[in-house]
C-alpha positions as CSV (number, residue, x, y, z in Angstrom):
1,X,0.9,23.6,18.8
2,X,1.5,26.4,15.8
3,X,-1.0,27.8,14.4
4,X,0.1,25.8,10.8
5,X,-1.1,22.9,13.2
6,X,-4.7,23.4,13.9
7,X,-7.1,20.8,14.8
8,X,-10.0,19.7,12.3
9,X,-12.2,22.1,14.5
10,X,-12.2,25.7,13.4
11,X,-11.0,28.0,15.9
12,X,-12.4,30.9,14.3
13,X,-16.0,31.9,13.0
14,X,-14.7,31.8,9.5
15,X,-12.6,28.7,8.5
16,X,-8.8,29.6,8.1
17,X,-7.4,29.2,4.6
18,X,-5.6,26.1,5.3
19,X,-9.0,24.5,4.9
20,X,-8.9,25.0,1.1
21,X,-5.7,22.4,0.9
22,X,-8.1,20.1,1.8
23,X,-10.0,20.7,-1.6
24,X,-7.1,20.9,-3.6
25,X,-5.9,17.0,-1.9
26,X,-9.4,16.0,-3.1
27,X,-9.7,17.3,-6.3
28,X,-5.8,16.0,-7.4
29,X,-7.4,12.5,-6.1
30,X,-10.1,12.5,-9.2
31,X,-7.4,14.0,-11.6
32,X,-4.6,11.7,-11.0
33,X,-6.5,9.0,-11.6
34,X,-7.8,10.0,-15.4
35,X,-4.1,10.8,-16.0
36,X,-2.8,7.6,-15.0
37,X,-0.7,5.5,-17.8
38,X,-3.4,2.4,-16.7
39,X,-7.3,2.7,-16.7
40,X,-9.7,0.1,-14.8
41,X,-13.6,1.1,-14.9
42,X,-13.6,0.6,-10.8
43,X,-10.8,3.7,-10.8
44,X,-12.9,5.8,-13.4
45,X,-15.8,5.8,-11.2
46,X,-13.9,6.4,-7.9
47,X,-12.6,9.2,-9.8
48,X,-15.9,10.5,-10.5
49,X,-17.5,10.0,-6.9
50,X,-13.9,12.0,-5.7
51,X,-15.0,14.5,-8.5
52,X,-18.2,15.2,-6.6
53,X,-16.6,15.5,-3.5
54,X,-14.0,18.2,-4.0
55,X,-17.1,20.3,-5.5
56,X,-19.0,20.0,-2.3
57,X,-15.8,20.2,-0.2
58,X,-15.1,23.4,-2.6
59,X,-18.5,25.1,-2.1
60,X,-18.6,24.4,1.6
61,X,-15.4,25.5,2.5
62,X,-15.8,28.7,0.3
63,X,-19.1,29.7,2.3
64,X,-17.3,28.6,6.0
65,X,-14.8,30.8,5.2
66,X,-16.1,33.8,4.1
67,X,-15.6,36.8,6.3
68,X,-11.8,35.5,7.5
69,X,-8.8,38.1,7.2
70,X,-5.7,36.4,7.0
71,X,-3.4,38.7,5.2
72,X,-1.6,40.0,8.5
73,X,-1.9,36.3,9.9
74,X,1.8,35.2,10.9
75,X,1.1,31.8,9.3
76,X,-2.5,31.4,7.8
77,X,-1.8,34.4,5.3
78,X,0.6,31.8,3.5
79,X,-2.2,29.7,3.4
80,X,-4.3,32.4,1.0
81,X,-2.5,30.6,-2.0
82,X,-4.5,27.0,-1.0
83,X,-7.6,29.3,-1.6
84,X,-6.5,30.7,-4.9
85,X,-5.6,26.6,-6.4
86,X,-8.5,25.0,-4.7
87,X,-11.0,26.0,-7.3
88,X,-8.5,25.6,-10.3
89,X,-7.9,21.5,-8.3
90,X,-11.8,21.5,-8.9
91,X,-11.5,23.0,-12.4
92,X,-9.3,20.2,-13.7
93,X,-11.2,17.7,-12.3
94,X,-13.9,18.6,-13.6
95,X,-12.6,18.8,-17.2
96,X,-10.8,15.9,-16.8
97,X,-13.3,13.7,-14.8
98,X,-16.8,15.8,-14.4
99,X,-17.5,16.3,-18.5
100,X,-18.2,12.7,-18.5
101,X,-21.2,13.4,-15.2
102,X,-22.6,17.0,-16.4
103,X,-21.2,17.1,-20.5
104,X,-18.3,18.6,-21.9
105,X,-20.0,22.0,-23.3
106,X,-21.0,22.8,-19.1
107,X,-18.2,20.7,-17.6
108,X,-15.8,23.8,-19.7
109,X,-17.3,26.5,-18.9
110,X,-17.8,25.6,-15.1
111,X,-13.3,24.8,-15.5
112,X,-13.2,28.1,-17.2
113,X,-15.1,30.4,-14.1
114,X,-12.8,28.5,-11.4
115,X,-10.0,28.8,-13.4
116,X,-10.3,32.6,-13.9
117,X,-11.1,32.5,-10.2
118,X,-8.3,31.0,-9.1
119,X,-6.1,32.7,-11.5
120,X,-6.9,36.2,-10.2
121,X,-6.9,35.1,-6.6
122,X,-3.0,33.2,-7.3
123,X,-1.5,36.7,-9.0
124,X,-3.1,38.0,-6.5
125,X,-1.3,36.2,-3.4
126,X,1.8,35.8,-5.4
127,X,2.9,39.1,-6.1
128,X,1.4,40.5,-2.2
129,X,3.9,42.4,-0.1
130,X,1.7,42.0,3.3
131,X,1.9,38.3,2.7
132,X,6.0,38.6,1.6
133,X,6.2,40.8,4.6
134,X,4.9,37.9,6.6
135,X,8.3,35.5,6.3
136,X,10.1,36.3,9.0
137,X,12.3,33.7,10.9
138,X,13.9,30.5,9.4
139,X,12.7,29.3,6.1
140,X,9.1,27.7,5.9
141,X,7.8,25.7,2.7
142,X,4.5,27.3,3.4
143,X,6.0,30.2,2.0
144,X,5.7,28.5,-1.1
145,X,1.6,28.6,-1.1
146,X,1.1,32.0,-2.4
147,X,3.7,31.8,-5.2
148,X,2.5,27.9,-6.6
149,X,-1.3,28.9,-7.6
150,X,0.0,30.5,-11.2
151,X,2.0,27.6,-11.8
152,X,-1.5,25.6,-11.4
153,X,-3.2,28.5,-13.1
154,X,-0.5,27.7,-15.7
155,X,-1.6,23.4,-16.2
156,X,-5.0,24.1,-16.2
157,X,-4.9,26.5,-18.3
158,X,-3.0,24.4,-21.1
159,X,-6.1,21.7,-20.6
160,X,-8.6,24.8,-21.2
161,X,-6.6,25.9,-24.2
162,X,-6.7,22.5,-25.8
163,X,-10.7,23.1,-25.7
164,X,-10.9,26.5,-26.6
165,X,-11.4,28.2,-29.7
166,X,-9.0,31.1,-31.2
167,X,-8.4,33.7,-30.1
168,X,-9.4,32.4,-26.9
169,X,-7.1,29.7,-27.0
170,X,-4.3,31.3,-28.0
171,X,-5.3,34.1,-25.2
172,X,-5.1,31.4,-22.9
173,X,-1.8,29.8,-23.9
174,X,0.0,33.2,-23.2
175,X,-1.6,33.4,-20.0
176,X,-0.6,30.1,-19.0
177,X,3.3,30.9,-19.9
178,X,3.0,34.1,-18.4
179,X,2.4,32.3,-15.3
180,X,4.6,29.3,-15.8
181,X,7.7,32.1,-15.5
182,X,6.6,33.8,-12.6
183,X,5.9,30.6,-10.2
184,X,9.6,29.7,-11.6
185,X,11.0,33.3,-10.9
186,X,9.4,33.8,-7.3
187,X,9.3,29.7,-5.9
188,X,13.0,30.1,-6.4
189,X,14.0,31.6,-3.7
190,X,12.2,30.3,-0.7
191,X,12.7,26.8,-2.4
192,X,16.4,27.2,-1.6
193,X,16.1,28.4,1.3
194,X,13.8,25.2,2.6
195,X,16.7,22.8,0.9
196,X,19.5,24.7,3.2
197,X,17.3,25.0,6.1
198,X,16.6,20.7,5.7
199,X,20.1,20.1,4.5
200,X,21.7,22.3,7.7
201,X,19.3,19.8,10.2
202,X,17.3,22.2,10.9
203,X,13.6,20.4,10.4
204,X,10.9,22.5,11.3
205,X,8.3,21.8,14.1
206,X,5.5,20.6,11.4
207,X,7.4,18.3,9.0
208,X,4.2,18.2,6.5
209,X,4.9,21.0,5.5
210,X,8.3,19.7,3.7
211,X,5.9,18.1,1.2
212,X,4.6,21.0,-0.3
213,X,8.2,21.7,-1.8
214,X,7.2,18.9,-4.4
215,X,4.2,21.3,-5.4
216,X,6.0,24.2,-7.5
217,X,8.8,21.3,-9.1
218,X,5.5,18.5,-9.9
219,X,3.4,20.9,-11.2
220,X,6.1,22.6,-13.2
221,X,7.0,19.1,-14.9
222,X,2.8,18.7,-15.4
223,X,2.4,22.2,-17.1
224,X,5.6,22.1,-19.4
225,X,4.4,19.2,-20.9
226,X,1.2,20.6,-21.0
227,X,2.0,23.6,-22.5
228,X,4.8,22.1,-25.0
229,X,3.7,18.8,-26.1
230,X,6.3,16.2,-27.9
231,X,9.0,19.6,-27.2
232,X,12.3,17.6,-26.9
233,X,13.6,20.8,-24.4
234,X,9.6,20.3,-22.2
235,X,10.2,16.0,-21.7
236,X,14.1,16.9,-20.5
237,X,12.7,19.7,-18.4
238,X,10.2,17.3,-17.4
239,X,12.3,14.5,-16.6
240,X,15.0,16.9,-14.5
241,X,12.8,18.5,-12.0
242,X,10.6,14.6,-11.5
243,X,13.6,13.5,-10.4
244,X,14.6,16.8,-8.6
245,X,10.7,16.3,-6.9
246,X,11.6,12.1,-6.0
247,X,14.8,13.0,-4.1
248,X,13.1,15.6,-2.2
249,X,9.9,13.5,-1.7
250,X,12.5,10.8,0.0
251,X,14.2,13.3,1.7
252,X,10.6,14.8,3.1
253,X,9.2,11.1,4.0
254,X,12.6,10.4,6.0
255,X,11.7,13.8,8.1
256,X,8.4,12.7,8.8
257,X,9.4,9.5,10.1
258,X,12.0,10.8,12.0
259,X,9.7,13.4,13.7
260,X,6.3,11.3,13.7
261,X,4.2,13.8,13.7
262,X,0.4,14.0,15.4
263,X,-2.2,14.4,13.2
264,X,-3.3,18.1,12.2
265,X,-4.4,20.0,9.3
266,X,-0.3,20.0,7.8
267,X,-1.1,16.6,7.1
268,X,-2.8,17.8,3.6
269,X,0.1,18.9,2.7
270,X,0.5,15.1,1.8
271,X,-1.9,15.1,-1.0
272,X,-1.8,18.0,-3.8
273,X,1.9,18.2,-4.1
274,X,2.4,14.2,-4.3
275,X,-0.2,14.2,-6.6
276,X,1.2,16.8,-8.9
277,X,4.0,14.4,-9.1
278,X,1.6,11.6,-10.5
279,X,0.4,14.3,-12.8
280,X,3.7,15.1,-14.0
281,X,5.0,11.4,-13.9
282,X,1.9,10.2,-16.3
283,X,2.7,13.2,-18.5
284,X,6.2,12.3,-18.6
285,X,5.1,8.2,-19.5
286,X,2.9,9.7,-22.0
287,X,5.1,11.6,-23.6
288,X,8.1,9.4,-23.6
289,X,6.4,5.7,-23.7
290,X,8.5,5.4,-20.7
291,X,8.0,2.4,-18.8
292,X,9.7,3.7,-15.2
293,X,8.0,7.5,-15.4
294,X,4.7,5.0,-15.8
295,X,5.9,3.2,-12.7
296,X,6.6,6.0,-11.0
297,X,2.9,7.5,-11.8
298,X,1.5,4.1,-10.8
299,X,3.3,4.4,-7.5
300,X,2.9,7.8,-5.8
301,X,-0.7,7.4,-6.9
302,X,-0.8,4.5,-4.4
303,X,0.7,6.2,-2.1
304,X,-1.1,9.3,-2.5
305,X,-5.2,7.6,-2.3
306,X,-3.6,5.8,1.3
307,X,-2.6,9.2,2.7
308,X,-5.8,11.0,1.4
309,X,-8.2,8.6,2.9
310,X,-5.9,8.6,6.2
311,X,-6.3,12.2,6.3
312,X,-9.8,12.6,5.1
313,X,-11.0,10.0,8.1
314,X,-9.2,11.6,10.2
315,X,-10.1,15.2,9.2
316,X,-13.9,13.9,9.2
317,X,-13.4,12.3,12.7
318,X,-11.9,15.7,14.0
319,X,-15.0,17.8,12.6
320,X,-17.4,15.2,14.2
321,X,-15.9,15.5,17.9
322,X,-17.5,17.3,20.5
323,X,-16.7,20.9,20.4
């Protein structure tokens, strides 16, 4: 077993930072749902009782892992990018879903703290050397993690300027581009390399991983359209990498399949990057009035719930077992 596929237990005092991927799976739960191109009362307040989750998943987790060095970690220092977007998962959630529990005025400012958070922590992890110096071997889609948070930082941010006033919200719209551009310039590369690693036959050992490919290209498509509403250039942007992000997402579930993996913590990797596809998906049916993109949204948002609350049981049953 690699250390990528630990078991719900923590091996460590400190929880390693693949932990937080299971706060940012939670928190795109609640915000997928609001985003939808359908609303149902029953799915408004499972959003909201998911909403409450991911903040007690979020403040847990943060205190369990506190004292934990990972940046020399062969495998878990990847995982420092999960830490940077699990509060900003939290903070659009909670703009999205939690104004409606604790107000709009606190449910802002909370979003706005995480996302500055998360923010700092992402350019943090995306521009570190000890963490680039840390890819060694074939290519890994966990190499991904530390370079996606500003691409988050850069959707949230876009939902925080829409609430902001000026100069703060134009502050925040520069930000947000800023970081749109630099997710683009450094996922790139190790993107690629994935593809020609998956297209050569080489799968690696935990196939879960292979999802969080979809993370940079559905989160991209969520934050253009974010960023540049009712831009003819942002919907054919949009529309491009969706279906760029539905080839690989067939291509990914075929690996699984053919591997059949045992459960472990890679299975998150099954949540937040599927559901930035919803995200971007609903954007897209929003923007467009388009009847497949809705389908689509509809869709990996079944999908997505099924494989959460397979992986949340499971994750639950692991931390319950005897020690």
């Amino acid at each position: 077993m690699t250390t990528t596929d630990l078991p719900p237990a923590a091996t460590t005092a400190a929880l390693a930072p693949n932990w937080f991927a299971a706060v940012m799976g939670t928190g795109i739960v609640a915000t997928a749902a609001v985003t939808l191109p359908v609303t149902h009362p029953v799915l408004t307040v499972a959003a909201t009782g998911v909403w409450v989750l991911s903040v007690v998943l979020l403040a847990g987790v943060t205190v369990r892992s506190l004292g934990g060095a990972w940046h020399d970690h062969p495998a878990m220092s990847h995982f420092l990018g999960a830490r940077a977007m699990a509060p900003m998962s939290v903070a659009a959630a909670t703009i999205l879903v939690g104004s409606r529990v604790v107000g709009a005025p606190t449910a802002y400012v909370a979003a706005l703290v995480l996302w500055l958070v998360g923010t700092g922590l992402g350019l943090a992890t995306a521009t570190s050397r000890r963490i680039r110096a840390q890819r060694t071997g074939p290519a890994e889609a966990t190499w991904l993690m530390p370079v996606v948070p500003p691409m988050v930082s850069a959707a949230v941010g876009a939902l925080l300027a829409v609430r902001s006033p000026e100069p703060l919200a134009t502050g925040l719209l520069v930000v947000s581009w800023a970081c749109f551009a630099l997710t683009l310039v450094l996922a790139a590369g190790p993107a690629l390399a994935v593809v020609r690693r998956v297209a050569g036959g080489d799968l690696p050992a935990a196939t879960p991983t292979l999802f969080v490919v979809l993370g940079p290209l559905g989160q991209s498509a969520t934050a253009v359209l974010l960023l540049a509403p009712g831009r003819r250039l942002a919907v054919l942007y949009a529309a491009l990498v969706l279906v760029a992000a539905l080839v690989w997402l067939a291509a990914a579930v075929a690996c699984v399949l053919r591997q059949r993996p045992p459960f472990a913590m890679t299975w998150w990797a099954f949540t937040f990057p599927v559901g930035t596809v919803v995200t971007g998906s609903s954007a897209l049916a929003a923007a467009t009035g388009s009847g497949l993109a809705a389908t689509v949204a509809v869709a990996t948002y079944v999908g997505l719930v099924g494989v959460w609350a397979v992986t949340a049981s499971r994750t639950a049953l692991g931390l319950r077992a005897p020690r």
